[in-house]
MDTraj code that builds the backbone (N, CA, C; nanometers):
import mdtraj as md
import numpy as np

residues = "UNK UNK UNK UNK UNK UNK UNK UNK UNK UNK UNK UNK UNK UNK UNK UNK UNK UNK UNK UNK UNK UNK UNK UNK UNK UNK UNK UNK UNK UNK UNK UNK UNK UNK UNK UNK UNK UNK UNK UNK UNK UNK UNK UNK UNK UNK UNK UNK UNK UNK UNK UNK UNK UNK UNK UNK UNK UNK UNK UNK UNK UNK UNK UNK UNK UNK UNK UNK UNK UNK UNK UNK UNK UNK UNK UNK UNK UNK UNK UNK UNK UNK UNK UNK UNK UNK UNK UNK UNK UNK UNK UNK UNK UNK UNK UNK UNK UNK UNK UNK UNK UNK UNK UNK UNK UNK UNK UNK UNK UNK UNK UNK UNK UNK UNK UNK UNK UNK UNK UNK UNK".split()
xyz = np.array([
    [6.2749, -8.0596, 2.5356],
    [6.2186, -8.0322, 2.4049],
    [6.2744, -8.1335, 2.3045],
    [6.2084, -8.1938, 2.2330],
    [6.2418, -8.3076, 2.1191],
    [6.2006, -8.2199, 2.0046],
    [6.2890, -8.2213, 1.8795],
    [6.2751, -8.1878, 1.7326],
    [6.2796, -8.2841, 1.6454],
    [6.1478, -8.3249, 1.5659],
    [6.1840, -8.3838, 1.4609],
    [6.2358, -8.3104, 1.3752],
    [6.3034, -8.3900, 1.2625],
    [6.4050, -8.3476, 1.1339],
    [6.3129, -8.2692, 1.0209],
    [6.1832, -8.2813, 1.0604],
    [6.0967, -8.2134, 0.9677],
    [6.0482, -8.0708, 1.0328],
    [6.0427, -8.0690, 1.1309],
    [6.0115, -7.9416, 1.2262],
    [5.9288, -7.9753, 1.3569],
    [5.8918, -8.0794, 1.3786],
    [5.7777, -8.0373, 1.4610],
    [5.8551, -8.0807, 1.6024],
    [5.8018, -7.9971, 1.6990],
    [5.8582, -7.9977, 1.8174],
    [5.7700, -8.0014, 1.9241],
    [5.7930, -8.1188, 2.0279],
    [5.7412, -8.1074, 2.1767],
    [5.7887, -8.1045, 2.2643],
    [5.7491, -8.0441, 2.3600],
    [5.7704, -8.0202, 2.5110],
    [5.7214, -8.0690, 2.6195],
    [5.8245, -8.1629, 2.7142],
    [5.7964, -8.2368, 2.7697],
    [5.7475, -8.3599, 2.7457],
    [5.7359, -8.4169, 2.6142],
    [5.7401, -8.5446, 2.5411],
    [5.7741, -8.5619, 2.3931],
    [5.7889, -8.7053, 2.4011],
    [5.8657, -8.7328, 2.2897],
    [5.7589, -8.6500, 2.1601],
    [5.8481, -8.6164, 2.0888],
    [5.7234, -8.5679, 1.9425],
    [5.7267, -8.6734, 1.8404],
    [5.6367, -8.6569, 1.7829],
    [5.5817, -8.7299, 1.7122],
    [5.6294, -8.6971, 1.5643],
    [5.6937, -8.7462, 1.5634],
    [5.7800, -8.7279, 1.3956],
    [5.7040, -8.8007, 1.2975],
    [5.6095, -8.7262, 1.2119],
    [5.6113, -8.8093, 1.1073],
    [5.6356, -8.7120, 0.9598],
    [5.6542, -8.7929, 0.8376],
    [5.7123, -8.7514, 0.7099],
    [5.5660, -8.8156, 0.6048],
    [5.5371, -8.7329, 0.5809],
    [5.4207, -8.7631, 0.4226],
    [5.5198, -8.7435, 0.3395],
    [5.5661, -8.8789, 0.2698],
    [5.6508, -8.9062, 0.1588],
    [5.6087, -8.8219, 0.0478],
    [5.5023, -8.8531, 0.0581],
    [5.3971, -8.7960, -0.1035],
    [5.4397, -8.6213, -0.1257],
    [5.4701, -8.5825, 0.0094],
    [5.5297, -8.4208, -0.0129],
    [5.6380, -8.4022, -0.0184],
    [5.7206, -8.5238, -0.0483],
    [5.8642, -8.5106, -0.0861],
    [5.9141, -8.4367, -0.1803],
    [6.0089, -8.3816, -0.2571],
    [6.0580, -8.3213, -0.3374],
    [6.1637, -8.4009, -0.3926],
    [6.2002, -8.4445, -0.4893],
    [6.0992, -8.4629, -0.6242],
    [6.0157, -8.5727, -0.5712],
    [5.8592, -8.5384, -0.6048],
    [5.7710, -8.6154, -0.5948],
    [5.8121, -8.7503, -0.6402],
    [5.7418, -8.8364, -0.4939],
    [5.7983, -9.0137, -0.5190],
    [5.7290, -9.0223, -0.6798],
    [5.6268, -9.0272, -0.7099],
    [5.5019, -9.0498, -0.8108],
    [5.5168, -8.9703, -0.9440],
    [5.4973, -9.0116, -1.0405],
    [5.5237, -8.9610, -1.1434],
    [5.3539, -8.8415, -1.1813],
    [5.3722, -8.7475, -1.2917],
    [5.2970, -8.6576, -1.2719],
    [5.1254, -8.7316, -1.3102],
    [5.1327, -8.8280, -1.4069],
    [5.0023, -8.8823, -1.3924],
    [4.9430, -8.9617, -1.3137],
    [5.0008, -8.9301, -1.1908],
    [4.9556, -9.0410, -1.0887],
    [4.9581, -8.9841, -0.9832],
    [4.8796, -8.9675, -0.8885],
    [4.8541, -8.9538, -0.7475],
    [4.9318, -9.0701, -0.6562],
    [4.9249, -8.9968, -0.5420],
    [5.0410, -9.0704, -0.4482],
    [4.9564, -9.0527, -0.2870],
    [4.9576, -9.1532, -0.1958],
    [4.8851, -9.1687, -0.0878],
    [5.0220, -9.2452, 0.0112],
    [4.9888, -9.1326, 0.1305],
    [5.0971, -9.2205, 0.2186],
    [5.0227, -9.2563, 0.3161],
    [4.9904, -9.4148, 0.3669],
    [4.8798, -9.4574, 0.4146],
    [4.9830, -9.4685, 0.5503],
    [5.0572, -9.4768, 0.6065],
    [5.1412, -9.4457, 0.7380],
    [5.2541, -9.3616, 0.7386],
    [5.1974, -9.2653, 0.7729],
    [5.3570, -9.1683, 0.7842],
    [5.4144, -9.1367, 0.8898],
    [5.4244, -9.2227, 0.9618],
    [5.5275, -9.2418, 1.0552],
    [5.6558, -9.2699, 1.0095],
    [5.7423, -9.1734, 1.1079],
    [5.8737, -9.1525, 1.0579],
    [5.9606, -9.2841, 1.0025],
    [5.9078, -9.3758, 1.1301],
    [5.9565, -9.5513, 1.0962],
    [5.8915, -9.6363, 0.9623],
    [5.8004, -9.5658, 0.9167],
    [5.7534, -9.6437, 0.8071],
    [5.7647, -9.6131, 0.6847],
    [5.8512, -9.6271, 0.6142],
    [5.9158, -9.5292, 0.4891],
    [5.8617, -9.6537, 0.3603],
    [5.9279, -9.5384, 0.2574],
    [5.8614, -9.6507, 0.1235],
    [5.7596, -9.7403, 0.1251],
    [5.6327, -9.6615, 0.1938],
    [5.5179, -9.6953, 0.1816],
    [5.4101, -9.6592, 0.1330],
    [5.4672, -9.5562, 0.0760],
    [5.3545, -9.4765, -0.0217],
    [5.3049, -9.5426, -0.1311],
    [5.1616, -9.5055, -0.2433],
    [5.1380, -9.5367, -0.3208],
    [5.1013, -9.4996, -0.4297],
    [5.1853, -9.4589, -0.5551],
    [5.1516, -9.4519, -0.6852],
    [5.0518, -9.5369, -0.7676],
    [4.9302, -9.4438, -0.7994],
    [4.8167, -9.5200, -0.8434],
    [4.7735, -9.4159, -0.9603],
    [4.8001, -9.4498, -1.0668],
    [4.7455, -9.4059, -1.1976],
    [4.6434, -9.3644, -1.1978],
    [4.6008, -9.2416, -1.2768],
    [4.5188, -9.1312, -1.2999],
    [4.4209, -9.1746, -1.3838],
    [4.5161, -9.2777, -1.5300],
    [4.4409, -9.3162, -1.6096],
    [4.3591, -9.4522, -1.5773],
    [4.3782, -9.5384, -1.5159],
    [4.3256, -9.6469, -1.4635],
    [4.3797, -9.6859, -1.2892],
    [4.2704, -9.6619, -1.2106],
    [4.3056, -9.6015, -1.0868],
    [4.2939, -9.8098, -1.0368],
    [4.3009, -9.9008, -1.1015],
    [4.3650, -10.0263, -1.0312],
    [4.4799, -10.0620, -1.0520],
    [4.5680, -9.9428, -1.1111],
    [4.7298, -10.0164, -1.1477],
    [4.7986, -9.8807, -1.0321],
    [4.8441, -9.9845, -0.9085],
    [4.9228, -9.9160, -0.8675],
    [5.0804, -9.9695, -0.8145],
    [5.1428, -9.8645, -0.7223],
    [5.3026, -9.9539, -0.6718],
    [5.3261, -9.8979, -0.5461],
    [5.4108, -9.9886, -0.4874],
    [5.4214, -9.9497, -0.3504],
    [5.5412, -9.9292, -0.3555],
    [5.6012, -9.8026, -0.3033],
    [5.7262, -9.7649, -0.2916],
    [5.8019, -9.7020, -0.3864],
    [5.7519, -9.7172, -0.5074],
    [5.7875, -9.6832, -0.6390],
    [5.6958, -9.6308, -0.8061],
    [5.7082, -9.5094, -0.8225],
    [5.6489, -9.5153, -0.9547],
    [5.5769, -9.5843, -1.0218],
    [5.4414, -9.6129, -1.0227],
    [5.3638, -9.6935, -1.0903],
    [5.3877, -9.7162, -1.2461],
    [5.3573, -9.8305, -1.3303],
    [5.3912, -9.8056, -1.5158],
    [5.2444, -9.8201, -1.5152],
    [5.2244, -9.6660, -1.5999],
    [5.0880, -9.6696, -1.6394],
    [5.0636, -9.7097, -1.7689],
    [5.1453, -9.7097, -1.8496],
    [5.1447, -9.6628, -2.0178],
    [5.2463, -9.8161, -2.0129],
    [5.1934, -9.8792, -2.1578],
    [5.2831, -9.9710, -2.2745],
    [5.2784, -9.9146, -2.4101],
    [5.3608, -9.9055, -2.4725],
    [5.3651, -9.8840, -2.6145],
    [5.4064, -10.0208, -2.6826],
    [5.2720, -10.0941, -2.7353],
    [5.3135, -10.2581, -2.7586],
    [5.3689, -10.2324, -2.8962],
    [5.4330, -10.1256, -2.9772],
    [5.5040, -10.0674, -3.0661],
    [5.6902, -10.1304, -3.0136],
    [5.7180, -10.0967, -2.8889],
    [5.8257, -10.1532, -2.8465],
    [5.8798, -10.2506, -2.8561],
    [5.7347, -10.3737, -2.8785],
    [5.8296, -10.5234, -2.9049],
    [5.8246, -10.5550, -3.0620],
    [5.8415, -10.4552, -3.0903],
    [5.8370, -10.4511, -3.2650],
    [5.7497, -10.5834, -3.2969],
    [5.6448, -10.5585, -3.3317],
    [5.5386, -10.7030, -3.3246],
    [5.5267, -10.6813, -3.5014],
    [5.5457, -10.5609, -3.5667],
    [5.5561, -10.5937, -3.7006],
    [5.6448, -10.6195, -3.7937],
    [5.6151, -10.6824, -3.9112],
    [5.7249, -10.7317, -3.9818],
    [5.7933, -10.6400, -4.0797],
    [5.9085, -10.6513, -4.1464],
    [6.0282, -10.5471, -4.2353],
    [5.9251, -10.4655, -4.2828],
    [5.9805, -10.3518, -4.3038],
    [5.9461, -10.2018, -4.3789],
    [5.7729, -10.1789, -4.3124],
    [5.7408, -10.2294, -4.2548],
    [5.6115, -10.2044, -4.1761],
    [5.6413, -10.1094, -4.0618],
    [5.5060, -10.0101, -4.0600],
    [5.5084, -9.9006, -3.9635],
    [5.4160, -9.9759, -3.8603],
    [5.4824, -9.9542, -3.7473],
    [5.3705, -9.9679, -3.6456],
    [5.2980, -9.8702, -3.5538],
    [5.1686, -9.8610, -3.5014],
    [5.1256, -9.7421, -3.4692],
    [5.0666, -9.7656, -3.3173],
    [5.0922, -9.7549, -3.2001],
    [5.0014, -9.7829, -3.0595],
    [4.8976, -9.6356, -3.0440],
    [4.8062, -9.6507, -3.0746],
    [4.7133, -9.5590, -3.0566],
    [4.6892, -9.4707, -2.8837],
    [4.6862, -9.5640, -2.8286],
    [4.6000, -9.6127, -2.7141],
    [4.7181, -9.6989, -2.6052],
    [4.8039, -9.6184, -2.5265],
    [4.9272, -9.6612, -2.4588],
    [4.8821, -9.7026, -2.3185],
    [4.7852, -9.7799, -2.2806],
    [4.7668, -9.8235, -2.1683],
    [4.7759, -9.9713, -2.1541],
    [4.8064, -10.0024, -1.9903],
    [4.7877, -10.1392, -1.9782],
    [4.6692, -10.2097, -2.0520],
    [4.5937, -10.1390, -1.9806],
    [4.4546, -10.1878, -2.0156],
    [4.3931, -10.2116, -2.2009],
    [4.4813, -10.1585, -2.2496],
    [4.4711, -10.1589, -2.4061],
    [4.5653, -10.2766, -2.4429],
    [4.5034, -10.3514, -2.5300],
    [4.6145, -10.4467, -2.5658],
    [4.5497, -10.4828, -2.7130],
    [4.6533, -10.5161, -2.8026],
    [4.6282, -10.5622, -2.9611],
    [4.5298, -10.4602, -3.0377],
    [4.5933, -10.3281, -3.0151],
    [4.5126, -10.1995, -3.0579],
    [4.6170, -10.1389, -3.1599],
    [4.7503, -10.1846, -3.1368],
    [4.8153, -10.1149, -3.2374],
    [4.7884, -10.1793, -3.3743],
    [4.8610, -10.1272, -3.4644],
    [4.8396, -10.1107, -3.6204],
    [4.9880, -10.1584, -3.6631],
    [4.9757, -10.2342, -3.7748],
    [5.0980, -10.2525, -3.8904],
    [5.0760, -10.1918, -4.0094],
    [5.1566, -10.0828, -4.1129],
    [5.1022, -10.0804, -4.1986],
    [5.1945, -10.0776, -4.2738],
    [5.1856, -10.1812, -4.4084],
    [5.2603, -10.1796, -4.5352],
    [5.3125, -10.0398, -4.6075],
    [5.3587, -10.0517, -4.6680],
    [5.4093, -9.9104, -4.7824],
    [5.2872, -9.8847, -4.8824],
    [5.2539, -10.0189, -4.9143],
    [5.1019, -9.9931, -5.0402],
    [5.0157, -9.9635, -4.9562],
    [4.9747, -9.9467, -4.8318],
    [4.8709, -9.8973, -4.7563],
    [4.8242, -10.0496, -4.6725],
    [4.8428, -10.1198, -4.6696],
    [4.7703, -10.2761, -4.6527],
    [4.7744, -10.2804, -4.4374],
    [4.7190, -10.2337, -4.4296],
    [4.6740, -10.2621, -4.2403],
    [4.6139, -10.3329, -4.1994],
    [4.7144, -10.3766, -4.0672],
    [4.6246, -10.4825, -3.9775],
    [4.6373, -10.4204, -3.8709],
    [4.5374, -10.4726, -3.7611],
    [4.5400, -10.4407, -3.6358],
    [4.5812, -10.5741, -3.5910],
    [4.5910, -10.4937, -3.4536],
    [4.6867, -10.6498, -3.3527],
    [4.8339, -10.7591, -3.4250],
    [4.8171, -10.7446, -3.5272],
    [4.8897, -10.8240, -3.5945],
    [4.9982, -10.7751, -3.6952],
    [5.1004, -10.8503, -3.7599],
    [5.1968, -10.7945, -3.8433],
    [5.1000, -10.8246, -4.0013],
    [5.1176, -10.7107, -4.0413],
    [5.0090, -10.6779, -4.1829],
    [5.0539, -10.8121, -4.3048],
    [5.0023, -10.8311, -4.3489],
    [5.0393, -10.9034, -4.4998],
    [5.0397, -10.8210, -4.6104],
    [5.2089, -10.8061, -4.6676],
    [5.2500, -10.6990, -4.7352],
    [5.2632, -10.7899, -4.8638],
    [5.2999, -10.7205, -4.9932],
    [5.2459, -10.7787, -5.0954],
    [5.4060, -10.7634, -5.1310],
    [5.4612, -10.8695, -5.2156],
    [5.6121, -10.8679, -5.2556],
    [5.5697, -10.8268, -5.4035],
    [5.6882, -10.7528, -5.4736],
    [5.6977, -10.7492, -5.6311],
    [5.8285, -10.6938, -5.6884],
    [5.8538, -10.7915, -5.7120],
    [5.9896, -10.7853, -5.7580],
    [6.1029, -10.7818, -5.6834],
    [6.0239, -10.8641, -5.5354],
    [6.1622, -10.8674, -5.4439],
    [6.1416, -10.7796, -5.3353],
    [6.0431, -10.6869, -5.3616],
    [6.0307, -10.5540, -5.2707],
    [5.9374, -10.5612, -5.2152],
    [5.8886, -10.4896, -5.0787],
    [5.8362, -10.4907, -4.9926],
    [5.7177, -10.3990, -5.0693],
    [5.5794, -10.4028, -5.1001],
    [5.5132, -10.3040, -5.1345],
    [5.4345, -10.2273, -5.0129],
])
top = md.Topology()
chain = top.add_chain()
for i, resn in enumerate(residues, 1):
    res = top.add_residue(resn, chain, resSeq=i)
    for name in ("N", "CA", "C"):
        top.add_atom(name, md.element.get_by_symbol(name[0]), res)
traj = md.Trajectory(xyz[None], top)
């Protein structure tokens, strides 16, 4: 009798051990993303694939796919400017917002804020 480490057992030949990563605990894949283990044979590990929910061509092999950018992160606007990423996907790009204190917004770009008296309006 042979036991794999997962349960399954044969008699009179070798068993066939295999592991679906994807039913691991804690899930390889993060929750917006589906996960496919295209060989689960016991010998073939970290081969699964995290493939985003929100845009099903961004995926990773072995690891957590990045579905989401917040182009807010590379601080793309200039002093006392708010920046806003609407829309946090790869696939989104130059969607966020700059906006002045007097109200003055740009998209994609750092806003042109109005000086007076030294101050940022």
């Amino acid at each position: 009798t042979c036991t794999c480490t997962n349960g399954v057992v044969a008699t009179g030949t070798a068993a066939t051990c295999e592991i679906d990563e994807c039913a691991a605990m804690p899930a390889p894949c993060y929750m917006d993303q589906t996960c496919s283990d295209p060989n689960p044979s016991f010998a073939s590990q970290k081969d699964y694939v995290c493939t985003c929910m929100s845009d099903m061509t961004i995926k990773s092999t072995g690891s957590p796919a990045t579905c989401s950018k917040n182009e807010c992160d590379s601080m793309p606007c200039g002093t006392g400017q708010v920046c806003n990423d609407p829309v946090q996907t790869l696939a989104s790009v130059l969607d966020f917002t700059c906006t002045c204190t007097n109200g003055v917004v740009a998209t994609g770009t750092a806003a042109t804020c109005v000086h007076w008296y030294g101050r940022y309006l």
